[in-house]
C-alpha positions in Angstrom: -23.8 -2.4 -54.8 -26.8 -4.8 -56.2 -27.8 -3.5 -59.6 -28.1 -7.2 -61.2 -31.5 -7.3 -59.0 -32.4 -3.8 -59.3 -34.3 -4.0 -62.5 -36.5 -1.4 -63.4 -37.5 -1.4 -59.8 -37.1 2.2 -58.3 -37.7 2.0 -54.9 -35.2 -0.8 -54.7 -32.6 1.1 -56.5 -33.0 3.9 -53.8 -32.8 1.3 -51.6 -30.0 -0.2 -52.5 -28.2 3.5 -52.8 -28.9 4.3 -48.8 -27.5 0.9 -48.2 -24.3 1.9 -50.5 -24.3 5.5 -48.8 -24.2 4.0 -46.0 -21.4 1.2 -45.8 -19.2 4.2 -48.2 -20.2 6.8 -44.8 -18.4 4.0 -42.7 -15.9 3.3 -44.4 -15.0 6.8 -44.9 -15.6 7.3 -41.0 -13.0 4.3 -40.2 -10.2 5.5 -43.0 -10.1 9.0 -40.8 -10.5 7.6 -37.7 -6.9 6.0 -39.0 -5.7 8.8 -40.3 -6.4 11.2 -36.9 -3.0 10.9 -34.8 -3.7 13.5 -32.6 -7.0 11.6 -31.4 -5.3 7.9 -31.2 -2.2 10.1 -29.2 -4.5 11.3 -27.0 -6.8 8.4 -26.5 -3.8 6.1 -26.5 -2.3 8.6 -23.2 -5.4 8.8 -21.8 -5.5 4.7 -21.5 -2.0 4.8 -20.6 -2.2 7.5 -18.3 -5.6 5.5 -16.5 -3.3 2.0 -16.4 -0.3 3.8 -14.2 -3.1 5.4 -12.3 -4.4 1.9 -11.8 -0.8 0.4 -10.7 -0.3 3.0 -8.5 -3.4 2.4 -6.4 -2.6 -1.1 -5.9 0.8 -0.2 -5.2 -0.7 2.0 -2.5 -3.1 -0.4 -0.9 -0.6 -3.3 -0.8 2.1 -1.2 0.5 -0.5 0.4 3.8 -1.7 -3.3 3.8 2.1 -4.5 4.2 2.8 -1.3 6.9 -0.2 -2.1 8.7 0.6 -5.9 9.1 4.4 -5.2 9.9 3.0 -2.4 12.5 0.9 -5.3 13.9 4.1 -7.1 14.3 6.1 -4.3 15.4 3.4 -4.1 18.4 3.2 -7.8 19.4 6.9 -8.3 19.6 7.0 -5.2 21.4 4.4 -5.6 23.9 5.9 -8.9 24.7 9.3 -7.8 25.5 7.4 -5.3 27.3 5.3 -8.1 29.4 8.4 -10.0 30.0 10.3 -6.7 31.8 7.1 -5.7 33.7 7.3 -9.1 35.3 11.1 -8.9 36.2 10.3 -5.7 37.4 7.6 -6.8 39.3 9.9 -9.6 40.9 12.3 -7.4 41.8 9.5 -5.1 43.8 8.4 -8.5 45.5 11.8 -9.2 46.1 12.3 -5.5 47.9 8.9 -6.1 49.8 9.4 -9.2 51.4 13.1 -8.0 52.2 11.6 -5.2 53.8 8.7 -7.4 55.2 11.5 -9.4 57.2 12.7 -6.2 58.2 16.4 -7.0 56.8 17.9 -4.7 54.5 17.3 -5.0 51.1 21.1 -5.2 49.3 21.2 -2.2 46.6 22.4 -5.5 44.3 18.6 -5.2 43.1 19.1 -1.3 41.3 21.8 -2.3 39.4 20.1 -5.8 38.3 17.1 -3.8 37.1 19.2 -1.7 35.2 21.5 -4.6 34.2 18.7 -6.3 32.5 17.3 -3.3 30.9 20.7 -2.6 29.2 20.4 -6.2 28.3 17.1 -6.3 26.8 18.4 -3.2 25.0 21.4 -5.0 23.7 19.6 -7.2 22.2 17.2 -5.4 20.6 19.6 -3.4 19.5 21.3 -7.3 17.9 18.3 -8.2 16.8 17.4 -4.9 14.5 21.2 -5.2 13.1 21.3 -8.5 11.9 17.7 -8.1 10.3 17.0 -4.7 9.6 14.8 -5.1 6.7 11.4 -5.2 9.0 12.5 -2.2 11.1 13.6 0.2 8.0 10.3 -1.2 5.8 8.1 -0.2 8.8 9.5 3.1 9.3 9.3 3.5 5.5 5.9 2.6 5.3 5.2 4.7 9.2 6.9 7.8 6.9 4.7 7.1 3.6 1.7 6.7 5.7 2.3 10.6 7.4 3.0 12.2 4.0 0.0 10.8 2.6 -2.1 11.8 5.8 -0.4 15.2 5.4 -1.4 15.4 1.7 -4.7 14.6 2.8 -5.2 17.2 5.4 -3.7 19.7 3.0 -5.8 19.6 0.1 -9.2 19.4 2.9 
């Protein structure tokens, strides 16, 4: 409040109370603001509530982005192994061929290899997912987060 300036002036006294009515309106408006819990509960649950909301989303994205890229893994290794008993395989039909070719009878030795280095390929596998079983358990984790979410989503469609 001016009234050292406001004289005998009296459209700058109305003036100057607007300008007072004004700044007291705010401050009035700030002082309840303060003193509403309920709002500053509810605006401080709703910011909370939209953070977790937030987390969870990135949580979700890293963790299809870390399924996806162990998957990928999960494939390569796989279709390797797979490569390397298709060729033995495929060795042990040339071998059966050109036995047969000769006309001399192929030794049933070549069944039980097959099977021999199947079970072997197996065993270690098998080694291989006990000694590090972290990347098999997070991708079937991640292969069983990935279904329940797709379920979700087909459910609520």
């Amino acid at each position: 409040m001016s009234t050292a300036n406001a004289g005998n002036d009296p459209e700058k006294m109305r003036q100057d109370i607007q300008h007072t009515r004004a700044e007291l309106g705010d401050t009035v408006a700030a002082l309840a603001g303060k003193t509403d819990v309920k709002t500053r509960l509810r605006t401080k649950a709703t910011s909370t509530a939209s953070g977790l909301r937030q987390r969870l989303t990135t949580a979700s994205q890293s963790a299809r982005t870390s399924a996806a890229q162990r998957v990928g893994t999960v494939r390569q290794k796989t279709s390797q192994r797979a490569a390397v008993a298709k060729q033995k395989s495929l060795q042990a039909v040339a071998r059966v061929r050109a036995s047969a070719a000769t006309g001399t009878q192929a030794p049933d030795k070549t069944k039980p290899a097959v099977i021999a280095s199947a079970r072997a390929a197996t065993a270690k596998i098998a080694a291989a997912v006990r000694t590090k079983p972290v990347p098999v358990v997070t991708a079937a984790g991640a292969a069983a987060v990935i279904t329940v979410m797709a379920y979700r989503r087909r459910r609520t469609r």
